[in-house]
N, C-alpha and C positions, 0 to 999 in steps of 0.2 A: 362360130365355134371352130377352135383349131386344136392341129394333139400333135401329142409332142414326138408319139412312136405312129406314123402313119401309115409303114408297112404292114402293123396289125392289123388292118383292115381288108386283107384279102381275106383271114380267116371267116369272114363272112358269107362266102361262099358255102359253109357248112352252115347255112340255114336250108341249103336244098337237102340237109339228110332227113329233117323231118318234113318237110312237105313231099319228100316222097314214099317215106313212109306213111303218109296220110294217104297220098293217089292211089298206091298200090297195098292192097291190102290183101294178101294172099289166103287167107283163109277159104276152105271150102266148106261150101254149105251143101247139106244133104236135103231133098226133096221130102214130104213127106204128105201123103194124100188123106185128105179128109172127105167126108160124102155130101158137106154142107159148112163151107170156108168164111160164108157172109160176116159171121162175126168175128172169126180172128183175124180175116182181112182187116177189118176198120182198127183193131188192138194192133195187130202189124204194123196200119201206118202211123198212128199215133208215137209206138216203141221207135221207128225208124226217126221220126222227126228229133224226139228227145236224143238218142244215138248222136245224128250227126252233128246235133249245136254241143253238145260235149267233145267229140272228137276235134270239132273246129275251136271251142275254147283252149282243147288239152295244146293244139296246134299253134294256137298264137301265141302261148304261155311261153311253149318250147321255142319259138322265134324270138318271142324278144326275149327269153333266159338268153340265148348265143349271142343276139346282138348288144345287148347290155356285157355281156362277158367280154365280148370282145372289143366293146368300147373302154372296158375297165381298164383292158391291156394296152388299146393305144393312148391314153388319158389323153380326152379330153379337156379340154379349158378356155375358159373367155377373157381373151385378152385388157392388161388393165387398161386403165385411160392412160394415155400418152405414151403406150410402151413400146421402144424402140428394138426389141427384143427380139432376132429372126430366128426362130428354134431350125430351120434349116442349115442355121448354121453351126461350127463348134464352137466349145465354149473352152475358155481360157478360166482360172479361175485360182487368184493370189490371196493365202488368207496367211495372212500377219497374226503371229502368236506371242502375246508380251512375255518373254521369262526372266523382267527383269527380278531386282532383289524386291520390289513393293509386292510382286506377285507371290511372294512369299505367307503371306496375309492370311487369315483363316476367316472362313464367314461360317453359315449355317452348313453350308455344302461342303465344304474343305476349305484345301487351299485354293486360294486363285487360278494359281497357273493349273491345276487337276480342273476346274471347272470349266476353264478354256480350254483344256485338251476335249473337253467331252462338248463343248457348242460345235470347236472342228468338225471333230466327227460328224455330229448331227448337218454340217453343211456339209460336207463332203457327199453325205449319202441321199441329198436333197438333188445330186446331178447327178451326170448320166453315165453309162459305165464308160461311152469313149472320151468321154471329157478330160483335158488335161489339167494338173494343179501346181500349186508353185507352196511352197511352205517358207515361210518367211521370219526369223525373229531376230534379235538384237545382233548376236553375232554378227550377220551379215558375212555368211561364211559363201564360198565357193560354191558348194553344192547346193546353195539354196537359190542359185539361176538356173536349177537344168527342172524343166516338168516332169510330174509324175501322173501315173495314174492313180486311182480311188487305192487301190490296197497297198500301193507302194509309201501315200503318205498316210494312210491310216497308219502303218508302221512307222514312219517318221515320227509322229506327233509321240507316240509313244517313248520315243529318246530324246524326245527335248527335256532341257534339266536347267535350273535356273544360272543368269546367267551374268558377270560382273557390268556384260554392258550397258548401256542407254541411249537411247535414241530420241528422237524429235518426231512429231506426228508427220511435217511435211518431210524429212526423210523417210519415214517410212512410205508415205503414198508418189514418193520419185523413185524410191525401189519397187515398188511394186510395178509401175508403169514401164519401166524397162525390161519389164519378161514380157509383155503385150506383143504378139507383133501379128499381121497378117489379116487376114478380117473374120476374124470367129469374134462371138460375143466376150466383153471382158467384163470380168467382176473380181474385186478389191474388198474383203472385207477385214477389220482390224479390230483384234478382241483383243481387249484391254481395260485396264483399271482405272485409264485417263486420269492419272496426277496432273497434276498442276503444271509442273516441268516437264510434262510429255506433252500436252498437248500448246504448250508455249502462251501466249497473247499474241499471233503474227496470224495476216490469213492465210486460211489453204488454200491452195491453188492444186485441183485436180483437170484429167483431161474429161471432156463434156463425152466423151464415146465412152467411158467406164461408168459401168454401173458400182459404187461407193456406199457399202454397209458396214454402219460402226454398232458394236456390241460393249454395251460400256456393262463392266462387271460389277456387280454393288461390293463396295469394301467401308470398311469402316476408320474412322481417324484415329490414327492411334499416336498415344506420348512419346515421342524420341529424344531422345538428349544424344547427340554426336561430336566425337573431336574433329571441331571443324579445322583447322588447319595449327601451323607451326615456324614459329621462323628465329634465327639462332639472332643473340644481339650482339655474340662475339666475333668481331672479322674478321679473325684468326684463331686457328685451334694450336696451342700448342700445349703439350704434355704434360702435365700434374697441375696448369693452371684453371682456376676456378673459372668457370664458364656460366652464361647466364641462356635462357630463351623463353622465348613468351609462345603459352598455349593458348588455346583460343575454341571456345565450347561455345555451340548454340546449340537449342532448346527448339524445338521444332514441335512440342507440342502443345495445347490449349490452357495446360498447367502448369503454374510454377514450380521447378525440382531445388531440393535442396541437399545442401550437402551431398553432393556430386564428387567420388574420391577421383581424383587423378593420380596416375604413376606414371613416373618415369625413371624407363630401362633403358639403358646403354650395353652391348655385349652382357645381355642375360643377367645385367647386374644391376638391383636398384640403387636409382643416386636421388630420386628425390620424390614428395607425395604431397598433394595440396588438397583442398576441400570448396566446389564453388558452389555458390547457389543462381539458378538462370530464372529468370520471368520469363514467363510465358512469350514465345516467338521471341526471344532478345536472346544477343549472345554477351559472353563472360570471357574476360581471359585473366593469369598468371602469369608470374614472372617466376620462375625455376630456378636453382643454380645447383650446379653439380660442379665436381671437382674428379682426379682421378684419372685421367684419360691418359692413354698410351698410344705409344706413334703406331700409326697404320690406320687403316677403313676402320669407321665406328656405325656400331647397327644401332640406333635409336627406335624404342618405343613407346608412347604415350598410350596410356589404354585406360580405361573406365567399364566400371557395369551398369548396363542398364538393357532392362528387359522391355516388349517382348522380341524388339529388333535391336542383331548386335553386329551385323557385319560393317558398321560408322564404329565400333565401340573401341577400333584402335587406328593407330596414326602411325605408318612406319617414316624415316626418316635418315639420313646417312650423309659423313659429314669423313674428311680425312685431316689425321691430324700430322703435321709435315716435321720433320727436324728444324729445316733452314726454309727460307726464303730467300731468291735470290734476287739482287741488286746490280744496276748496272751502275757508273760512272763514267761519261766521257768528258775528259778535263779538257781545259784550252792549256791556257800559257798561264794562266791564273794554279797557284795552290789549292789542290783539292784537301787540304787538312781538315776542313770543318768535315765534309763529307763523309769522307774515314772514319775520324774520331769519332763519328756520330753511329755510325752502322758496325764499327768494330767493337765500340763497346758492350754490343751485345752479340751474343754465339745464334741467337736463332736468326740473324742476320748473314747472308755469306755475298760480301761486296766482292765485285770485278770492277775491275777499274781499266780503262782503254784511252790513249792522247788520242786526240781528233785528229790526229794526221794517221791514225791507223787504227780503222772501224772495221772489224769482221760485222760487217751487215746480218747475214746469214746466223748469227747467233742471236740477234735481237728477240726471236717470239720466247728463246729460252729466259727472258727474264721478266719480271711480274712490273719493275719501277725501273725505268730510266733515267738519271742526273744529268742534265747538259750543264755543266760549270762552266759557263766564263769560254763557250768557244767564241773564236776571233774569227772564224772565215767559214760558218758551216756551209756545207754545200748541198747542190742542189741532189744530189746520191743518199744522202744523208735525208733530206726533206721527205724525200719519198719512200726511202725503210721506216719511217717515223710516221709518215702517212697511212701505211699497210700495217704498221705496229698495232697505233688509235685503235686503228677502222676493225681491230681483231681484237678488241678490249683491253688494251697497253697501257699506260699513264706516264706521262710525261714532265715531269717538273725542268722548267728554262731559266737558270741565272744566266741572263746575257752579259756579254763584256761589254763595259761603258764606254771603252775606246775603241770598239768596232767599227767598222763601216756602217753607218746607217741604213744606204743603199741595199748592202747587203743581207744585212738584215732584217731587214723590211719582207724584201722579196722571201726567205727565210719563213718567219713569223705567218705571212699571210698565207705561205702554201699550205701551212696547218690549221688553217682558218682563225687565224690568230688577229691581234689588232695591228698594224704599221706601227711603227716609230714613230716620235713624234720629235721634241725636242729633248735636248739633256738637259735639266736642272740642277745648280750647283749651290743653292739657296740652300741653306741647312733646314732641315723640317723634323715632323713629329706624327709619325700614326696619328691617324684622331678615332679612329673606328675600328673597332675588331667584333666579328658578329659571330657571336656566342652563342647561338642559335642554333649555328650549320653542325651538321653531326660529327664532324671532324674535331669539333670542340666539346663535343659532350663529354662529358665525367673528365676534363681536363681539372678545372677546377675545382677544388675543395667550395672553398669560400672566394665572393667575389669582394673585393675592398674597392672603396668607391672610389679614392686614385689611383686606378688601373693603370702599373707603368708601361708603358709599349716602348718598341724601337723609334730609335733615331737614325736619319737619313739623312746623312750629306750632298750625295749624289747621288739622282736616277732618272731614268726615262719617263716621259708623257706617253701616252698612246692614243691613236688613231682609230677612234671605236667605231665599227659595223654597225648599221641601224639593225640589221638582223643576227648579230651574232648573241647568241645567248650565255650571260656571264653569272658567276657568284662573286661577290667581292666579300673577300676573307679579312683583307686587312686593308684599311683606306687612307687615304691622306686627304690634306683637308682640300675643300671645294671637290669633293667625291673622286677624288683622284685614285687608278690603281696601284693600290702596291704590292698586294698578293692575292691572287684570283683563279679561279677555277673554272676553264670552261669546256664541260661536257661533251661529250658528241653522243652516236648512236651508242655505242658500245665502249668506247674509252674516254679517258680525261686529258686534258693538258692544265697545269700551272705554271703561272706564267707571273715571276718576279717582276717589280720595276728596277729592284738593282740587285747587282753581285754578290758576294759574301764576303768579299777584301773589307777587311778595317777600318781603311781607309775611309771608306764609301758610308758604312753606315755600323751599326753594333748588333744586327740582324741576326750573324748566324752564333753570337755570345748571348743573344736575349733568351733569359727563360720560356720565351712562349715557340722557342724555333726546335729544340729537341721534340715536344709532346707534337706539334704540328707535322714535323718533317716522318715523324712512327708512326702518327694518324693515315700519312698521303698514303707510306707504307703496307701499312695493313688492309687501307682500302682497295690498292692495287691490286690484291690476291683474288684470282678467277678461280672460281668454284665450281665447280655444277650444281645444281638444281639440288638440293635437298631430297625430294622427292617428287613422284611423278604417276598420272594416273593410269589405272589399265585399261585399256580398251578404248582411251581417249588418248593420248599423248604417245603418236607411234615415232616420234623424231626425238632423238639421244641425242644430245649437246656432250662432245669430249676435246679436250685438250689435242694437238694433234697425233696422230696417230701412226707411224710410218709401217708398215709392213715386208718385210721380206720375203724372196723370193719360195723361201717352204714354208712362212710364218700363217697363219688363221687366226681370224677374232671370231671369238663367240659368246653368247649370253649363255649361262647356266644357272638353273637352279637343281630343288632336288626334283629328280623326275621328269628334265624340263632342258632341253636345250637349243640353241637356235644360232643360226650365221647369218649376224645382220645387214643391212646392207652397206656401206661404206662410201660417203661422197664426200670430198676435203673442198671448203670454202674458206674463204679470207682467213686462211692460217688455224682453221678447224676443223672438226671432224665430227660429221654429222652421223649418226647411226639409224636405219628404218628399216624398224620391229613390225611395222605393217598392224596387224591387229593378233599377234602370234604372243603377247602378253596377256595373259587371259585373268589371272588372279595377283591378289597382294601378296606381297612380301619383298624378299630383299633376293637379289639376282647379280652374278657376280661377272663383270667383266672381264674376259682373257685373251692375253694375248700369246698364243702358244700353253703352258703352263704358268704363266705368270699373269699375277692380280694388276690389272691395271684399274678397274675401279669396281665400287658395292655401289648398285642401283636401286633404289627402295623405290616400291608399287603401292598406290592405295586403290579400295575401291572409289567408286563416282559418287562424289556425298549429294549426287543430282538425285537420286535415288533416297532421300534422307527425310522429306519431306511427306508426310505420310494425308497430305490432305487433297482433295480429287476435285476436277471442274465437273459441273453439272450439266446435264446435255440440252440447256439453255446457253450454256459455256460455250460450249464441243459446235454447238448450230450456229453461233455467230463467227467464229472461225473459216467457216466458210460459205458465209454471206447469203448469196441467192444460188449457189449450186445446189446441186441435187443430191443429196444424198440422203442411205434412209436411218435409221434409228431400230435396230432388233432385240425385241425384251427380252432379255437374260431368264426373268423370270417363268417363260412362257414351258410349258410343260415340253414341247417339242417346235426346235429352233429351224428345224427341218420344216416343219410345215410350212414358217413362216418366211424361210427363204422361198421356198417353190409356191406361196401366194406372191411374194413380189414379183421374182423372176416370171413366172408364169399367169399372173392375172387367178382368175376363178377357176381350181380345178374341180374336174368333176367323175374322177373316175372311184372317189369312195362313193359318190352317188351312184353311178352304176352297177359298180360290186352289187351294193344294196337292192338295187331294181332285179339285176340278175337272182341275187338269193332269193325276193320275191315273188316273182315269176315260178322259180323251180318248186315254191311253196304251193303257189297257185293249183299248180300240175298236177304235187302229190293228191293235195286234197282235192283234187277232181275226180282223178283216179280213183281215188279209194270212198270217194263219198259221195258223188252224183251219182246214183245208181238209177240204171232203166228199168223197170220194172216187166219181166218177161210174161205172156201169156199162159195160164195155168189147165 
């Protein structure tokens, strides 16, 4: 038997108050003479015998009432089997508190998160007063790595408030392991609701010196229907044109919902309303179109009713719609008339046009599309603004000059990871292929007629293909020859002609299918940012770049809400890190100085959307053969059943009990074993 306060046991020493009020009995006796004593001598001794086996019971009662009292105080207890446990030492002790939106939940007892404020508690007050605590939930804020004592996070727990974030089980028990340090005892517990998406399918891996108790809450499944996501199918926004996007609903609960309204708001104004029906665990999507739109930041939101959880029930979104876009041209010796005539006949179009003998480099990221028409000597200066272009999500279209130097070209082509040169072909030919497929061609055509006419080529280049280079062939020649092709990289595109646009050469940039093509490459060129973006998960801001001046400041604003993010410029962009200081949805405006440089839309984590729980047959195979233990939520006091694990057998309500016995013993000795005196 071991205890856990073992200083109380000097109070033991106050067993010598009654045994010496047994030895020393100060009372005085008065003498009194009879003329013939034989008979109350023998009642004298008889009274005497009775006396002292009373005063000796009253004596032991009173001994073990102290010593049981004061066993009560150091609690006793018998260690479990296998427990590693040194109460000599201090204890550390991390209790993870879920506030995500599931905890939101109502059972018999409240809400979730209210029911796990109060198991805290109840562990909290199962350790020791100098024990230290760690309070732990989604956030993952600052303040939840410094220890507290019992009443500092008693107060704690009582300001936690539910929270957009979410986390993963094995992040949770990696934070918690990281306030460990030193060699006091550790203990890890994590109340929770244990969905499905917290505690993942991967196993946990905790460290074997933590002691690891999971408190699974009982919640119920409940029906969700949420907008799951949103994506625009027009690659360009420009002003009073009709615009199209597809929403996209799943159904997250055990029943099928019907007639599901959707809406959708742009700047506080509805433009459009659809109706879906979801099966059960299946999702559904629409195709939307709205018209109307005005140049500048546009606030998009998609939202739905559905009870009894709504924080999925909307979809924020945000998109800018531009006047112009802008085009390069860098001509050779060749007429850039097709080019021109092609981008000036429209106003949202604004071409610059540059000869190859005079390239400002340095303006290159200012434009969305690049044209190389027909240069005769590109160089190697040029290769590599072109390369840093790409690599920063640029797009590239090459009409090569067919009287160039091949050499030189070659070298050219491949620095952009392009195919070599091959031979020039002067053999008249005919497109045989054009893949209608590729989204550059969609909604090109009305109707397809089955003698599809394509261009004629009199002259163009063969190439030199890369077993690794990865191509789309737009338009082919026959024996799968390219003649107009697309090849991707990380972040930007290059296309890349087999011939020029001279007349001579071929009827390419006259053919009906090179206006709708050469708008398509155009509008696919435009770099966007992100639609939208999540809170508490997505802390890195994608911006166009960003230059700053010597009094200039960027900062995030909403209402109530401001922050100076952090600023790192990469390959001709500008990275923004919000860290986790995004806390809720909505829309959040970027400035630079006083001026709008962009509306940043926040969702919540539809990780959280999912209303159905693993079972702690689930939660036990996660981590395998470690040890960890399982605490009934339902048990009247959670407290106990910590300080039976931690501690093994206690046993100082059994002493309390002995002690109260004892002191019962006494009274009724006292008052009811009566010696009966001589008369």
């Amino acid at each position: 038997m071991n205890f856990l306060y073992p200083g109380f046991l000097f109070a033991l020493f106050a067993v010598a108050i009654p045994v010496l009020i047994h030895l020393f009995n100060f009372r005085k006796f008065k003498k009194v003479y009879f003329t013939n004593v034989a008979f109350l001598k023998e009642i004298k001794e008889q009274n005497s015998s009775r006396e002292k086996l009373k005063n000796l019971l009253i004596l032991i009662s009173r001994i073990l009432a102290i010593i049981f009292l004061v066993f009560a105080f150091a609690r006793p207890f018998f260690p479990g089997v296998g427990s590693k446990i040194d109460q000599s030492k201090g204890n550390i002790v991390s209790i993870y508190l879920d506030n995500s939106y599931s905890m939101e939940a109502v059972n018999k007892d409240g809400s979730l998160l209210d029911e796990a404020k109060r198991k805290a508690k109840e562990i909290v007050k199962s350790f020791q007063l100098n024990d230290r605590f760690q309070l732990l939930t989604n956030d993952f804020e600052g303040k939840h790595q410094r220890l507290l004592n019992g009443d500092e996070l008693l107060q704690a727990l009582d300001e936690v408030k539910i929270s957009a974030a979410s986390r993963k089980l094995q992040q949770v028990i990696n934070r918690q392991q990281s306030i460990f340090n030193g060699v006091s005892n550790r203990f890890a517990y994590v109340i929770s609701d244990f969905q499905q998406g917290f505690s993942s399918n991967e196993l946990i891996k905790t460290d074997p010196n933590t002691n690891v108790s999971l408190i699974k809450l009982n919640a119920n499944s409940l029906p969700n229907v949420a907008v799951d996501s949103v994506w625009l199918l027009s690659p360009v926004h420009q002003a009073n044109a009709t615009e199209k996007l597809v929403v996209q609903l799943r159904n997250y609960g055990d029943e099928d919902a019907k007639n599901v309204a959707v809406k959708l708001n742009i700047n506080s104004q509805q433009k459009a309303i659809s109706s879906l029906n979801l099966k059960a665990g299946q999702v559904a999507s629409d195709t939307l179109s709205y018209s109307g739109l005005t140049l500048g930041w546009q606030k998009g939101t998609l939202s739905i009713k559905d009870f009894p959880l709504t924080f999925d029930d909307e979809l924020n979104f945000s998109f800018k719609v531009n006047a112009t876009q802008q085009v390069l041209a860098i001509n050779g010796q060749q007429n850039g008339k097709y080019i021109k005539a092609l981008f000036l006949a429209d106003s949202y179009f604004k071409l610059t046009e540059m000869p190859e003998a005079n390239i400002n480099y340095s303006a290159l990221p200012n434009y969305s599309l690049i044209v190389l028409n027909g240069l005769s000597n590109p160089s190697s200066g040029l290769a590599t603004a072109l390369k840093s272009y790409i690599a920063n999500g640029g797009s590239v279209v090459v009409f090569p000059d067919l009287d160039a130097d091949k050499q030189i070209y070659t070298a050219f082509l491949t620095s952009l990871n392009l195919p070599a040169l091959g031979n020039l072909n002067t053999t008249p030919t005919k497109v045989s292929h054009i893949e209608l497929k590729h989204p550059l061609f969609k909604d090109v055509f009305e109707t397809l007629p089955q003698n599809l006419d394509l261009p004629q080529v009199n002259r163009y280049f063969s190439f030199v293909e890369r077993s690794n280079s990865s191509k789309e062939n737009l338009l082919q020649l026959p024996a799968n020859q390219l003649f107009f092709a697309r090849y991707p990289t990380r972040n930007g595109q290059v296309y890349l002609s087999a011939t020029d646009l001279e007349s001579d050469d071929s009827n390419f940039a006259k053919h009906p299918v090179f206006v709708p093509l050469m708008y398509k490459i155009a509008f696919a060129s435009v770099q966007e940012q992100p639609i939208y973006y999540t809170a508490m998960k997505d802390n890195v801001l994608e911006s166009q770049k960003i230059d700053l001046g010597a009094n200039q400041s960027l900062k995030l604003v909403a209402d109530q809400f401001e922050i100076i993010p952090e600023l790192r410029q990469i390959n001709g962009k500008t990275l923004l890190y919000v860290a986790d200081q995004v806390k809720k949805a909505g829309f959040y405006t970027l400035k630079k100085t006083d001026s709008t440089l962009a509306v940043i839309a926040f969702n919540d984590n539809r990780a959280e959307s999912d209303m159905h729980y693993a079972t702690q047959t689930d939660v036990q195979k996660l981590f395998d053969k470690q040890q960890v233990a399982f605490l009934d939520p339902k048990s009247d006091s959670i407290a106990s059943a910590v300080s039976a694990k931690n501690n093994g057998t206690e046993l100082w309500k059994l002493c309390l009990i002995l002690a109260l016995v004892f002191l019962a013993i006494e009274i009724l000795l006292v008052r009811f074993y009566t010696v009966h005196k001589p008369s």
